[in-house]
C-alpha positions as CSV (number, residue, x, y, z in Angstrom):
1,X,-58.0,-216.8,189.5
2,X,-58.7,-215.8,186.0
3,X,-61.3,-218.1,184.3
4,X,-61.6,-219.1,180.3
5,X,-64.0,-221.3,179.3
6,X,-63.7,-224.8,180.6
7,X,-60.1,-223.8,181.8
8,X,-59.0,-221.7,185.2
9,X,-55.7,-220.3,185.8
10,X,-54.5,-219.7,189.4
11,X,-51.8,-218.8,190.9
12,X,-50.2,-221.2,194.2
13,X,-48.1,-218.9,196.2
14,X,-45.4,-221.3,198.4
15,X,-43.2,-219.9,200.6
16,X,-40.2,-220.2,198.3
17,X,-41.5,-220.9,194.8
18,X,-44.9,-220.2,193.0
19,X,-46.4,-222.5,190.8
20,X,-49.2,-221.6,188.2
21,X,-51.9,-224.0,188.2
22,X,-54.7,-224.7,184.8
23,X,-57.9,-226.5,186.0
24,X,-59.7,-228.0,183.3
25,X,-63.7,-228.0,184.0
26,X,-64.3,-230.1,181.4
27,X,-61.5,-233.0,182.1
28,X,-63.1,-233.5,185.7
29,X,-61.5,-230.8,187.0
30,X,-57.7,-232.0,186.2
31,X,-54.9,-229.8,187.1
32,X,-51.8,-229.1,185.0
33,X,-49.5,-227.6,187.6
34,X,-46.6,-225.7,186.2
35,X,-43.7,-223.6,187.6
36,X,-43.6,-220.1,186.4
37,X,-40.9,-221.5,183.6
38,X,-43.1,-223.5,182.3
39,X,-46.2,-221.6,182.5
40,X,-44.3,-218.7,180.3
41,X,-43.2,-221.2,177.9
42,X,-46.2,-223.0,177.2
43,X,-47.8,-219.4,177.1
44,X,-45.2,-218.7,174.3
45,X,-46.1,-221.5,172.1
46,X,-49.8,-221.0,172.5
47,X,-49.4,-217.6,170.9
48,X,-46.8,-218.8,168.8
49,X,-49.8,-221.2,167.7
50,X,-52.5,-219.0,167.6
51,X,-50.5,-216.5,165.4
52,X,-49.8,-219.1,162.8
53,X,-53.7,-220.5,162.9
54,X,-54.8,-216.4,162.2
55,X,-52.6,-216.4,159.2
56,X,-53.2,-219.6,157.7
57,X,-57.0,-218.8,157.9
58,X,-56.2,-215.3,156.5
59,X,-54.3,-216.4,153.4
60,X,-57.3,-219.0,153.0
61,X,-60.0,-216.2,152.7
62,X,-57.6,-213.4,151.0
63,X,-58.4,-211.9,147.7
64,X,-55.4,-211.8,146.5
65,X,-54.8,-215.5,147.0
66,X,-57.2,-216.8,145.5
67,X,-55.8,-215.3,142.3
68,X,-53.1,-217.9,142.4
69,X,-52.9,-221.1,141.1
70,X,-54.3,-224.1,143.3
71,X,-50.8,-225.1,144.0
72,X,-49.3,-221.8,145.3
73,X,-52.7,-221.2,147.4
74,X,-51.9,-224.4,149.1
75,X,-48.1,-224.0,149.9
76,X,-48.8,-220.7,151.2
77,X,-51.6,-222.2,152.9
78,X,-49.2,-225.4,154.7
79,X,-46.3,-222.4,155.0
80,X,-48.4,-220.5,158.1
């Protein structure tokens, strides 16, 4: 079981198909059981996410952006 903040990720072995299981602490501990499918596809879009949230906040503090106009800063800004 691997453990991040108010969420824990475990693995259920079954005899013929595994299922990956996120525990939230914090929701009364709530489980979101996935199959392995679904557990790499959410996985996907989290870092799909992630990556877009690091750029965005990137282009917001860059030097070089905030040599532009107000209204190229913020399309650049809504484009991450």
């Amino acid at each position: 079981m691997t453990h991040y903040n108010d969420v824990n990720v475990s693995l259920i072995a079954g005899d013929t198909n595994d299922q990956v299981a996120l525990t939230f602490v914090s929701a009364d501990g709530k489980t979101l059981v996935l199959t392995p499918s679904q557990a790499r596809s959410l996985a996907t879009d989290l870092i799909a996410a992630v990556n877009r949230a690091e750029v965005k906040s990137r282009l917001k503090s860059s030097p070089t952006l905030m040599g532009l106009p107000e209204g190229n800063r913020a399309r650049l800004a809504m484009a991450a």
